[in-house]
Phi, psi and omega in degrees: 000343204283318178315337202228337191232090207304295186220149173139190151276167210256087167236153204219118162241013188210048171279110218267083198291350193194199158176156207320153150263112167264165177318135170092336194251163173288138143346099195276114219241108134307054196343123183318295147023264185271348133312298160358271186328285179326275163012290196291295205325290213291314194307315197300318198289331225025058189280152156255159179195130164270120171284132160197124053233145170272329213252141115259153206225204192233136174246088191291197193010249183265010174279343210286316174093155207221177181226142150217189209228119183246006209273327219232091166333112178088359191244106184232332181273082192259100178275140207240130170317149169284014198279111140274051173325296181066010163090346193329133179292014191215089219279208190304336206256333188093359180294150179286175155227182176278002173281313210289332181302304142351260169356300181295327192268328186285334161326294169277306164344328197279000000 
């Protein structure tokens, strides 16, 4: 972080405990791990940082919003499921996971 933010404080206003699915793809999985892992750094830094998505929900009909990709022959139009889970610790239902469990104990560790 030090590297892009020279002198001031130290913000991730964007951490990615997980991320998106398009139509067609595995699942996109973020190990519980390598947040974890991340986590401790920036807490050492006394960086601030916000997850997202901590929460994940739903987006119905055509919202959900697409990508595109010009890297992929023929593929230019990547369309996202409507699930916005993003792999999230608090999944579509609100239920914890083990990531959301993690998260807490490294927290209160802190």
């Amino acid at each position: 972080m030090r590297k892009v933010q020279k002198g001031g404080p130290l913000v991730n206003s964007e951490f990615y405990p997980g991320w998106l699915t398009h139509w067609q793809e595995s699942e996109s999985i973020v190990k519980t791990i390598d947040v974890v892992k991340q986590m401790k750094v920036m807490l050492a830094m006394n960086a601030s940082f916000s997850f997202y998505m901590f929460h994940g929900g739903t987006n119905f009909g055509f919202t959900s919003g697409a990508n595109t990709n010009d890297t992929k022959e023929s593929i230019g139009y990547l369309p996202q499921l409507t699930s916005y889970d993003y792999n999230a610790p608090l999944d579509e239902a609100g239920d914890p996971t083990e990531k959301y469990f993690q998260i807490k104990q490294t927290l209160e560790e802190a």
